[in-house]
N, C-alpha and C positions, 0 to 999 in steps of 0.2 A: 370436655365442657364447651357449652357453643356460646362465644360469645356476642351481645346484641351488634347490629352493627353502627357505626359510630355514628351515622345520620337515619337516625329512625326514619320509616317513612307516617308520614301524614299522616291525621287522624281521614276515616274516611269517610268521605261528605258527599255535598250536597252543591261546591261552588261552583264547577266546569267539568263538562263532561272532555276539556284537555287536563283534566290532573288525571284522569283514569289511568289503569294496566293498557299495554299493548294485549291484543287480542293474541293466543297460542298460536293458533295458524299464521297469525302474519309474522311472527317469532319466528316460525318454520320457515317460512319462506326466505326467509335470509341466508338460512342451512343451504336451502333448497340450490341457493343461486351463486355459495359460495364456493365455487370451484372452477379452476383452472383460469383463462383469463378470457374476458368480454373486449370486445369494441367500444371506447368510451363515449360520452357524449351522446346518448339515444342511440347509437348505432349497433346494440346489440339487439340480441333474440326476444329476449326478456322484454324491452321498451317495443320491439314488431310486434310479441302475442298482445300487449297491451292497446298495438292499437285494435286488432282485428277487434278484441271485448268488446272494448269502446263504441264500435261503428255498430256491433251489434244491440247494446244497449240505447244507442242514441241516433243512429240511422249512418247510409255509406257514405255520409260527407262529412261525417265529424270527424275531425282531427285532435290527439292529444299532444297535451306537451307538459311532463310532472314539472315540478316546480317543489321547493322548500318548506312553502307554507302559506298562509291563507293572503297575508298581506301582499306575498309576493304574485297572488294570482289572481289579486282582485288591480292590483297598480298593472300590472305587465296588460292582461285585459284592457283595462281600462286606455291604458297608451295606443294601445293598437285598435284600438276603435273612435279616436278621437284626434283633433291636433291638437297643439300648444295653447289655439285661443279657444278653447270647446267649455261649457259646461255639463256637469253630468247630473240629470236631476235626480233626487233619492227622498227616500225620507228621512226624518230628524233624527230618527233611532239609528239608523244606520249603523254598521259597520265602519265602513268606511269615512263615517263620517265622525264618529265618539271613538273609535277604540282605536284607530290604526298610525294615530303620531302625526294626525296630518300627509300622511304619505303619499296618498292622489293627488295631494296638494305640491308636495313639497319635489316628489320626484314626477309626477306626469306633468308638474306646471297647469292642474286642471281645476276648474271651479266648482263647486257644489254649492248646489242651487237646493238646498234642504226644504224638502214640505210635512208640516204637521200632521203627523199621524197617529192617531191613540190606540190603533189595533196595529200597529206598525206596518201598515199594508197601502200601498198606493192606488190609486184609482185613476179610472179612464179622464174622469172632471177636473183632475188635478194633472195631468200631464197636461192636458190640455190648455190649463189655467198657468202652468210655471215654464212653461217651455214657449219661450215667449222673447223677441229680440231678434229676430230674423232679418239678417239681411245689414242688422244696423252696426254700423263699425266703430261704436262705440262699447257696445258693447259685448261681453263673451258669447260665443255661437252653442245654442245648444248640440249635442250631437246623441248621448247615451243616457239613456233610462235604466237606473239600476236597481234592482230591487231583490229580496233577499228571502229565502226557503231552507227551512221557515225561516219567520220573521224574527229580530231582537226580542222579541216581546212573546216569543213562543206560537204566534198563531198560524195559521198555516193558508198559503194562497190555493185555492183548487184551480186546475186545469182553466176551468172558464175565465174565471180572472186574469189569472195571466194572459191567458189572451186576448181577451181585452183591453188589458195593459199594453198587451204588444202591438194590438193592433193600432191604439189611440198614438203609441209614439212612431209606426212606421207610417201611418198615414202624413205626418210632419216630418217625417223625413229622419226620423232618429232610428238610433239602434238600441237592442236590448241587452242589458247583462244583466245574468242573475248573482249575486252571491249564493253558492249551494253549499254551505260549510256543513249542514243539518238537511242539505237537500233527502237522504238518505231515511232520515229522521218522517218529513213530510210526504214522501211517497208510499211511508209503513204507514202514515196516520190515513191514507186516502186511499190506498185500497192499492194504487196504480204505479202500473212500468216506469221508469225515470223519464223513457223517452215522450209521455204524457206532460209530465210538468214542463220539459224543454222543449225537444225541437217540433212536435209537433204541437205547442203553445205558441209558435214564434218566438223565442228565445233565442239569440244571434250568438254569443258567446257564454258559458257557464265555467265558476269558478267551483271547480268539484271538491269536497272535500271527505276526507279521509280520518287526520289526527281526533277527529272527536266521532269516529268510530271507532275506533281500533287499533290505529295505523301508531307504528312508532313516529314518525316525520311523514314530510309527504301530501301534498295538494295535487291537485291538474289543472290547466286551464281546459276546455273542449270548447271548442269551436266548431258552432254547430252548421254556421251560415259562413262560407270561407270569403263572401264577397265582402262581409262588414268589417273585416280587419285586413292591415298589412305589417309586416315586417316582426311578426311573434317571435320568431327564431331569433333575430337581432335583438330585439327590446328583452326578449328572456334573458340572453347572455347579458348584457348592458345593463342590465338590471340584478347584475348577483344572481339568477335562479337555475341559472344553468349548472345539472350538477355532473361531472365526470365520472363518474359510477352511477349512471343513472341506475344499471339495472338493479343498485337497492332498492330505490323509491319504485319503481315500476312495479318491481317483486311485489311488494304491500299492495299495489290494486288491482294486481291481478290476484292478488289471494282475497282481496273483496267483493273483488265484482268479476270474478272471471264463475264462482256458483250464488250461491244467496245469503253469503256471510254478511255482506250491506243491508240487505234485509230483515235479514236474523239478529243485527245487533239493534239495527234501528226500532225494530220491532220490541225489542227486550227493553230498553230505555224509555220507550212512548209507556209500557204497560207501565214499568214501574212511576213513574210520573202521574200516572192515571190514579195508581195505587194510591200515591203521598197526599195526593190533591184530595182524594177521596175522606182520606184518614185527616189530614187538614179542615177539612168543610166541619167534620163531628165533633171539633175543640170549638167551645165559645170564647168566641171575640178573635176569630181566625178570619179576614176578610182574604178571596180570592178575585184578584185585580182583573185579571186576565183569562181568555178560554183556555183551559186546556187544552192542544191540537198535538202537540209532539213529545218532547220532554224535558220539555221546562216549566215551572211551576211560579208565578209570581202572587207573594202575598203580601198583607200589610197586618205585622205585630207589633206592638209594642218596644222602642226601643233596647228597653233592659235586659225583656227579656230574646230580644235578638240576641246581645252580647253573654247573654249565661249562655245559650245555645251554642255558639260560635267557639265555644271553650272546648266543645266537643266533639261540635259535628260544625268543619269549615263551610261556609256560605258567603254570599254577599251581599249587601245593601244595595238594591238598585236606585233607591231614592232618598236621600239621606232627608228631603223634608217632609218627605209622606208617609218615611218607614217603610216605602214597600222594600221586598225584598226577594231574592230571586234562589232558586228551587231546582238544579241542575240533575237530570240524572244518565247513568252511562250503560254501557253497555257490560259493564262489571258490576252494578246497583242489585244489590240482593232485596229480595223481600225484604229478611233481617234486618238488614242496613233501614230501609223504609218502616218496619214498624217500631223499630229501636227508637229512632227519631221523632216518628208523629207520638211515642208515649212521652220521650222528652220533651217537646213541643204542648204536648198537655198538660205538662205539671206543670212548665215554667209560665204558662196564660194565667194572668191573674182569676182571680175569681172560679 
């Protein structure tokens, strides 16, 4: 007789494409790397093939360095491209700025200089306009433009934007960081090579990410532009993300990006989000807040029946005063799972 196990898992939803399964192959790849003994600290084989990937994905001057997880590769970044008195401008959605415990704040000693953005996407007019204080010692020095692929808000920057973006903050002297936690996500939605959105955007440092593709653990920083940082290696280890078996975390991206497994799943997640949104719009009184671009879905229901919903199929409130609410899908997200829900999502709409 088989018995259940004692912490069931999760009903399967809709909240983070970080509650998904690890992807099989990146499973394997643990197999793959478990044997006999490595070089710690990056200095094995496994952390070398990962770089050669990397260079080829993102051109011969990028360098990687894994890291734990997103926080740790959006602060460690961020350190090494800024000083103690820097500000980093972002927008209000941010990452870095809602969800990370104050961390850029708290461990880079760095300001955020937050601008309003309703498609969560920054513009050339608004660097321009927040990056402002030069020179004056009173107040913090701008240094880094951060912005985020895709966006908190699900929408996606194309190629030309970003560089626009990059271009408006290197002409003042700033540098660029992406957060790419979904980068992966946004170059299935647009057609194009990763090295489109980064380095040939101007994008100076990228925070790659991994866990909400696939990955059991596991981020990178890539640094695309090696002049606009110093001391990564120091500030990694000083910063907790230095890991002594690197070559588990390395193992996982190179099982993503060494063929088109990043693209395969990124791709699998943008459809099914396409799918939900679709099956969304034919329920009345479903409003959809947001474009569509990757795969996330933001809507605005009805309180109540968010919380019967929630009984079922996990999600979250993105807006507790407007009701909107947010619509995640993974790279494990079945049809099933999508139309299971948009029929539950149609019974529980009033009317």
């Amino acid at each position: 007789m088989t018995h259940p196990p004692e912490n069931p898992p999760a009903a399967r939803g809709f909240a983070s494409d970080n509650q998904a399964s690890v992807h099989p192959d990146v499973l394997a790849a643990f197999a793959e790397v478990n044997a006999g003994h490595q070089p710690a600290y990056g200095d094995d084989a496994v952390t070398g093939r990962l770089r050669e990937i990397v260079r080829r994905h993102f051109g011969d001057r990028a360098e990687v360095y894994p890291v734990f997880n997103g926080t740790g590769a959006n602060v460690v970044s961020l350190q090494a491209m800024s000083e103690r008195w820097s500000s980093v401008v972002c927008p209000e959605s941010a990452h870095i700025n809602t969800d990370e415990c104050g961390a850029a704040e708290k461990i880079a000693g760095l300001k955020l200089v937050t601008v309003p953005a309703p498609d969560g996407k920054l513009t050339p007019g608004q660097v321009e306009r927040y990056a402002t204080g030069f020179g004056n010692v009173q107040r913090r020095q701008p240094a880094v433009v951060s912005i985020t692929q895709s966006t908190e808000l699900g929408t996606v920057y194309t190629a030309e934007e970003t560089a626009a973006v990059a271009a408006a903050a290197h002409e003042r002297g700033l540098t660029v960081h992406m957060d790419g936690a979904r980068i992966a996500n946004a170059a299935a939605s647009l057609g194009v090579p990763l090295r489109a959105l980064t380095t040939d955007a101007g994008v100076d440092v990228l925070s790659f990410g991994g866990t909400k593709n696939g990955l059991l653990l596991g981020e990178a920083i890539v640094v695309l532009n090696p002049d606009a940082v110093r001391g990564v290696d120091y500030l990694r280890k000083s910063s907790m993300q230095l890991a002594s078996k690197m070559r588990y975390v390395s193992a996982q991206l190179v099982a993503l990006l060494e063929g088109d497994l990043w693209l395969r799943n990124a791709a699998h997640a943008n459809a099914m989000a396409a799918r939900l949104a679709a099956a969304a719009r034919a329920v009345p009184g479903v409003e959809i807040t947001q474009p569509v671009q990757a795969n996330t879905v933001f809507a605005v229901i009805p309180k109540d029946a968010a919380e019967r919903l929630r009984e079922r199929f996990p999600f979250y409130t993105w807006d507790e005063a407007t009701g909107e609410v947010r619509w995640v899908c993974s790279f494990d997200t079945t049809a099933a799972d999508v139309d299971a829900f948009a029929a539950a999502l149609a019974a529980e709409m009033p009317g």
